[in-house]
C-alpha positions in Angstrom: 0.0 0.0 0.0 1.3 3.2 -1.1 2.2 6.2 1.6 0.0 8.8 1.1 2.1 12.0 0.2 2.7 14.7 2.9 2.4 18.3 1.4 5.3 20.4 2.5 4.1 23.7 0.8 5.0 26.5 2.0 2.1 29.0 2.3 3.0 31.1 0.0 3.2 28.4 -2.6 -0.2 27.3 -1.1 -1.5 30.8 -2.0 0.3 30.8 -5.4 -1.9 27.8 -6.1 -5.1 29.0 -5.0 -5.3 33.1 -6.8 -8.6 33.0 -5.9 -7.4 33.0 -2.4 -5.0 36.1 -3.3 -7.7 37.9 -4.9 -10.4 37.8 -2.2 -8.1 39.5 0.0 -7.6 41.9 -2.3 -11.4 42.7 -2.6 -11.7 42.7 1.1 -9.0 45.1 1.7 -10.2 47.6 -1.2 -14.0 47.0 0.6 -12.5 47.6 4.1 -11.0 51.1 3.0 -14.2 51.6 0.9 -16.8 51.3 3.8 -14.6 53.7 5.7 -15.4 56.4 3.7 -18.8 58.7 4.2 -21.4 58.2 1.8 -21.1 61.4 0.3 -17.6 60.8 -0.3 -18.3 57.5 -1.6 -21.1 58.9 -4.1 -18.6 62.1 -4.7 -15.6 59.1 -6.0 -17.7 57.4 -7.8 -18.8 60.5 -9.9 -15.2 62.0 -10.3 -14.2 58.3 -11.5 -16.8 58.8 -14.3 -16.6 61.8 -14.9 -12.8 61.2 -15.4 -13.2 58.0 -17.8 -10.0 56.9 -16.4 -8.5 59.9 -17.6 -7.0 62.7 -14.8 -7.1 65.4 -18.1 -10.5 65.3 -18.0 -11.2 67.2 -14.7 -10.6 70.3 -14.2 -7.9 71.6 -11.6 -10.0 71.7 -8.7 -11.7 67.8 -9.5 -8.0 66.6 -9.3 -7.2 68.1 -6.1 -10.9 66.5 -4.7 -10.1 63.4 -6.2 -6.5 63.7 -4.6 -8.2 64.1 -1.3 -10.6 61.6 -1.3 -7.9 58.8 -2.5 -6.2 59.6 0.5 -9.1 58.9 2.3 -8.7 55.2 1.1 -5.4 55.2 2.7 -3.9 53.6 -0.7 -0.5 53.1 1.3 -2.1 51.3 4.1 -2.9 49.2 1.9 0.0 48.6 0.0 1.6 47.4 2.8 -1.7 45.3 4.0 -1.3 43.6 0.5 3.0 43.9 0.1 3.1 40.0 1.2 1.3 39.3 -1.4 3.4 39.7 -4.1 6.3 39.4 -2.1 5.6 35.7 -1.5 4.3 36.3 1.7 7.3 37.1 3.3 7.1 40.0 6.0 9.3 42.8 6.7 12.7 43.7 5.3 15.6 41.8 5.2 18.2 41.9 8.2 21.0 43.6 7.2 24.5 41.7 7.8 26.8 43.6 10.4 30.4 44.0 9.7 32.4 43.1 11.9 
């Protein structure tokens, strides 16, 4: 009878085999952040985004500087590093830097 094979994955390479996995923390993270705003602000996004049409040309000056305010609202570098393992492998933090001696 054969041994039945013992899975020594790491978890990254777990993750790596299951983007669906990746992806729904993704979504939760950008829903998080989203909640967090008002509901104006939400609304107000929402209209700059299509008013924009992915463009930032197409607002005027003072639309930028809104949309510039409400993206950091969203604390977009919050969640860079909420979501840095991710494509880092799932390793956390920096590497330890070797002292001379």
């Amino acid at each position: 009878m054969p041994k039945p094979k013992i899975s020594s994955k790491s978890s990254s390479a777990r993750l790596k085999a299951l983007p669906w996995a990746a992806a729904l923390q993704v979504v939760v993270a950008v829903a998080r952040r989203w909640k967090a705003l008002s509901e104006r602000d939400r609304a107000r996004l929402s209209q700059l985004t299509r008013d924009s049409r992915g463009r930032l040309g197409n607002l005027s000056a003072k639309e930028r500087g809104e949309l510039r305010k409400l993206a950091g609202k969203l604390d977009l570098k919050g969640m860079g590093r909420e979501l840095l393992p991710l494509v880092r492998g799932g390793r956390a933090g920096r590497k330890a830097r070797r002292r001379r001696p």
